[in-house]
C-alpha positions as a printed Julia matrix, in Angstrom:
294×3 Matrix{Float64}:
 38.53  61.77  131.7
 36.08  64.19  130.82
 32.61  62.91  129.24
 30.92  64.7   126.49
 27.4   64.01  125.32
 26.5   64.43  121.89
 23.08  65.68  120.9
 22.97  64.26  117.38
 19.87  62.62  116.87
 18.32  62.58  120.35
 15.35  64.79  119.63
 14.12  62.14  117.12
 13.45  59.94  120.69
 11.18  63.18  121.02
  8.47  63.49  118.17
 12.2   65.43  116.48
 11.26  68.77  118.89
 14.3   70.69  119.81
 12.61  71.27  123.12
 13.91  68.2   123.93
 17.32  68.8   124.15
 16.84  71.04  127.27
 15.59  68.0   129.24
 18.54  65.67  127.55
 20.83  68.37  128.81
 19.58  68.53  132.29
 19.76  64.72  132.23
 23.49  64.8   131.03
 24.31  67.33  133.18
 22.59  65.26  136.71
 25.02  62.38  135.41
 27.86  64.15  135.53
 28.76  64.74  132.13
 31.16  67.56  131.01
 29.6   69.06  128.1
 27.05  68.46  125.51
 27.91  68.85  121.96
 25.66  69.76  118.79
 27.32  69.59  115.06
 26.28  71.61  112.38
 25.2   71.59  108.43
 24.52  75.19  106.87
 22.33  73.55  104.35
 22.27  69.66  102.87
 23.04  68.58   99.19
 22.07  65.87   97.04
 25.52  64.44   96.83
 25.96  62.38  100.06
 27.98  60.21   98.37
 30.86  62.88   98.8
 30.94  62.1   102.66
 33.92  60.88  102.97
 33.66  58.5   105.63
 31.85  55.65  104.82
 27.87  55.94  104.38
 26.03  59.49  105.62
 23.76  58.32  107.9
 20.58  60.87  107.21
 18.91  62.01  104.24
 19.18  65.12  102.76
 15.93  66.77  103.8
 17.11  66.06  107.76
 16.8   68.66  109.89
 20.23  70.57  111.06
 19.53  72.96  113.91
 21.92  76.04  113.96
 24.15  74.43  116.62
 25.22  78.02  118.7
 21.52  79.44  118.77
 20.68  75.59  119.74
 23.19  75.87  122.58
 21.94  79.45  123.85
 18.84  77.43  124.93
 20.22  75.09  126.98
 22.64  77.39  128.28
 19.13  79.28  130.03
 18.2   75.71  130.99
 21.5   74.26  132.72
 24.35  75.74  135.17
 26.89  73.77  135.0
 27.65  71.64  131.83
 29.5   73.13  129.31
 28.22  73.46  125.42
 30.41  72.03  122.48
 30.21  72.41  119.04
 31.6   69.19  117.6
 31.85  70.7   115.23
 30.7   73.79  113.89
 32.21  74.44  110.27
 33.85  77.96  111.13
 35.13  79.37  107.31
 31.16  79.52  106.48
 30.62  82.39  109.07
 31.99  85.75  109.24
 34.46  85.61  112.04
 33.41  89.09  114.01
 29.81  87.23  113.96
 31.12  84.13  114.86
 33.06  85.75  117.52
 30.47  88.41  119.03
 27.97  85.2   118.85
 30.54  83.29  120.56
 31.12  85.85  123.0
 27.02  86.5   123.55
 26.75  83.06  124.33
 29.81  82.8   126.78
 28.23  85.84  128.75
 24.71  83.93  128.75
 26.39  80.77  130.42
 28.75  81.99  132.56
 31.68  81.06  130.36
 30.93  77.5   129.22
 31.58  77.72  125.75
 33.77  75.34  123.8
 34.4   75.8   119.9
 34.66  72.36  117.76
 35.43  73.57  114.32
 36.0   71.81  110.9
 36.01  72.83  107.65
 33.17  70.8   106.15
 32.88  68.65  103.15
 29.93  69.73  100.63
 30.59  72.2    98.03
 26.88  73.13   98.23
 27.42  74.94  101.85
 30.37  76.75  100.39
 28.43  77.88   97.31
 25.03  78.88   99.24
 27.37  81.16  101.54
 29.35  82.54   98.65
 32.92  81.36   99.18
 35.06  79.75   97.4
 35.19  75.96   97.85
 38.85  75.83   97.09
 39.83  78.38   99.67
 38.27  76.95  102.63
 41.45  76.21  103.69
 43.22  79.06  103.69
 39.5   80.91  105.06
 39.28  78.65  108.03
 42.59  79.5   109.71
 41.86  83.09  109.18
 38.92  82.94  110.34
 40.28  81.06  114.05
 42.94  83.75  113.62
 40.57  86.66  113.88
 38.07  85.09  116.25
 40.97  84.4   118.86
 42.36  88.07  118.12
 38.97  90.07  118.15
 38.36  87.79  121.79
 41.63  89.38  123.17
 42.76  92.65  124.49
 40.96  95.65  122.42
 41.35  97.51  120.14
 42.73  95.07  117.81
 43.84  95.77  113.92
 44.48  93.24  111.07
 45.62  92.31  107.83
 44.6   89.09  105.81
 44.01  87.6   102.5
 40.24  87.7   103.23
 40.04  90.24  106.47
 41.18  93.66  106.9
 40.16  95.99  109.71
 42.06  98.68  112.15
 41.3   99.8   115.75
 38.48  98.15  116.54
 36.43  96.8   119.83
 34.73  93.39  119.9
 32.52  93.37  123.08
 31.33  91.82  124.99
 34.17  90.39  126.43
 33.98  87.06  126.71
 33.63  85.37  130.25
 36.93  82.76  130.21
 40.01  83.83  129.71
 39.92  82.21  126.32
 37.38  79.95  124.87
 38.89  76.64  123.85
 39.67  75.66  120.16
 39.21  71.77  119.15
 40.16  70.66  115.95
 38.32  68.4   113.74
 40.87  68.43  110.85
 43.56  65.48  109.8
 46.32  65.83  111.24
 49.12  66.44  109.89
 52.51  67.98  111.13
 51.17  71.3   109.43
 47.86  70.87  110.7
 49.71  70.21  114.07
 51.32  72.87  114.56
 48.83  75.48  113.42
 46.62  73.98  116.18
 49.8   73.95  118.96
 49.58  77.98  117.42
 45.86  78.96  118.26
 44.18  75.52  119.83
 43.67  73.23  122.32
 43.22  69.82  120.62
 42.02  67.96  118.62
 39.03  65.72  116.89
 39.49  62.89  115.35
 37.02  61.98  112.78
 38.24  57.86  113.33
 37.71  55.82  116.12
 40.8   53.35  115.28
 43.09  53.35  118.1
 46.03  53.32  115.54
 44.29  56.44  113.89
 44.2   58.35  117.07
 47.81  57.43  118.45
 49.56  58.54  115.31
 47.82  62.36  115.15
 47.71  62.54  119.08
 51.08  62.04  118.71
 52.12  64.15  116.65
 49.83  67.44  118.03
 52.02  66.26  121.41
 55.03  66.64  119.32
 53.35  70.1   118.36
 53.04  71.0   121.4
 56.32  70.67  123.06
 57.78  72.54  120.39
 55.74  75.38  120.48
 56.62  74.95  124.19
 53.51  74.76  125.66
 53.52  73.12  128.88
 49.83  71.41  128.6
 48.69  68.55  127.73
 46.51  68.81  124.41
 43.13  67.28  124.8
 41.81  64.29  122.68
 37.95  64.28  122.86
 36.48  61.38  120.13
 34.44  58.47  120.52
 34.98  54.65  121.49
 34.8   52.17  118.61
 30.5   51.08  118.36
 30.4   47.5   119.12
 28.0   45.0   117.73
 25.86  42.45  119.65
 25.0   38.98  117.76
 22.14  40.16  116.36
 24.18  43.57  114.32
 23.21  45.98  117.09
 25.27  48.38  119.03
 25.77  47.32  122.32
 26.74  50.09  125.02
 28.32  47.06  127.49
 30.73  45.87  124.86
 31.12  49.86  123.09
 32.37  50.61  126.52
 34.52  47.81  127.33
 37.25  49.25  124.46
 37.14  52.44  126.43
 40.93  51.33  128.06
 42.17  51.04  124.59
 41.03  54.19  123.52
 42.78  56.08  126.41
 45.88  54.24  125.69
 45.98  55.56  122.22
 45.73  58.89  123.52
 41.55  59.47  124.48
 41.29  61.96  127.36
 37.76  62.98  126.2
 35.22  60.92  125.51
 32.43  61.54  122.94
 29.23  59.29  123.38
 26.08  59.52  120.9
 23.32  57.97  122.97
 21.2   57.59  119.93
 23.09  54.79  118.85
 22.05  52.87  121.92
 18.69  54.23  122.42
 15.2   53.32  120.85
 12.9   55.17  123.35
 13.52  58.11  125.88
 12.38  56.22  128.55
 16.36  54.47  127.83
 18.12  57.56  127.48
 18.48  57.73  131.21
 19.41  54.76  131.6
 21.93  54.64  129.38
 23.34  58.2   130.37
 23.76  56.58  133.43
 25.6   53.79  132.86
 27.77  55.84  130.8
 28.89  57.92  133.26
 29.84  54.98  135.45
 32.14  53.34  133.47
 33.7   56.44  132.45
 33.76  58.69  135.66
């Protein structure tokens, strides 16, 4: 079971200094956690009532740290866990900057890289980067497309709806052999199978054991068909559970973690932030994180 823990939030324990996420990572990492994960907003609207699930939790004048050059930082800070996007929303970048940033940052950590990607939900983003709401879509797997191919053997040559380019060298290399490719999309048997195409797995959005079993079972289905021999990985969060008085409460949050890994879990996503109201907690609670799920 591999134990991811997400940023989100944390440097708010902090006086909200990004400085703080190299000592959260070093934390993390000294627990044993697998990776750290940052998500990403390109800018904020007005219209949070869009989100589509459920109530956005922040305002829209929150800050949203660029979640690659975040990672770059605590890539010179750590050796061993890996950095996460979770996710980053891909179709608003350029994929040869996405991919030579993605690269950059693989050679700066020694090839702990691992790309979360979505496609967003606010119009705004689309429309402050110039593309076309309505083709995110169609953008986003071309963009994974051309990331994955300008990370391969070089030189490489393609044709697109969006991208066009011939004989042409994307370097550095990057570090792994490939970087992997999680999916925060529904899923769907399309969706499935363009993933079993060019990904490794998958993240769900809900935290409903019914929700995860029915798309971890069919990216499995995806899988097998596309005939790849691994297991896809499942990296999403435990259902928050609620003390008597309406607060979360890590003990009973961590107690469903069985249920979650029969529905098809084999990643685990915590947010500390949800359990923590000081930093002098955050170790604690990194701790006993790690022992219940390592």
């Amino acid at each position: 079971m591999k134990l991811i823990c997400g940023l989100f939030g944390l440097e708010n324990l902090f006086g909200g200094e990004i400085s703080s996420y190299i000592e959260i990572s070093k934390m993390a990492e000294n627990h044993g956690f697998d990776s750290v994960s940052l998500t990403d907003h390109l800018v904020m609207g007005k219209n949070l009532q869009n989100y589509p699930f459920g109530n956005f939790p922040l305002p829209s004048d929150s800050n949203w740290f660029e979640p690659l050059t975040t990672l770059t930082m605590i890539a010179s800070h750590t050796s061993t866990i890996k950095l996460a996007t979770a996710i980053i929303i891909a179709p608003l970048r350029n994929p040869a900057v996405l991919a030579k940033t993605l690269s950059t940052l693989d050679s700066i950590s020694n090839g702990r890289v691992e790309l979360g990607v979505g496609l967003g939900w606010q119009k705004e983003e689309y429309d402050v980067a110039g593309i076309s709401f309505s083709e995110k879509e169609d953008r986003f797997w071309e963009t994974l497309n051309v990331i994955k191919l300008l990370h391969g053997p070089n030189p490489v040559s393609f044709k697109g709806k969006f991208f066009e380019f011939s004989d042409i060298w994307c370097k550095p290399e990057i570090k792994q052999k490939e970087i992997p490719i999680l999916f925060g999309v529904k899923m769907t048997d399309k969706n499935a199978n363009k993933i079993s195409a060019v990904g490794d797995g998958w993240i769900p959005i809900k935290t409903s054991p019914d929700f995860i079993k029915n798309g971890s079972e069919l990216l499995h289905d995806a899988f097998k068909k596309a005939d790849r021999s691994e297991i896809p990985r499942i990296r999403g969060q435990l259902p928050t559970q609620l003390n008597e008085d309406n607060i979360p409460d890590l003990s009973k949050t961590l107690d469903c973690l069985q249920l979650s890994m029969d529905a098809g879990l084999n990643e685990v996503e915590f947010f500390p932030i949800n359990f923590c109201q000081s930093p002098d907690q955050l170790d604690l609670v990194l701790g006993e994180i790690s022992k219940v799920v390592k």
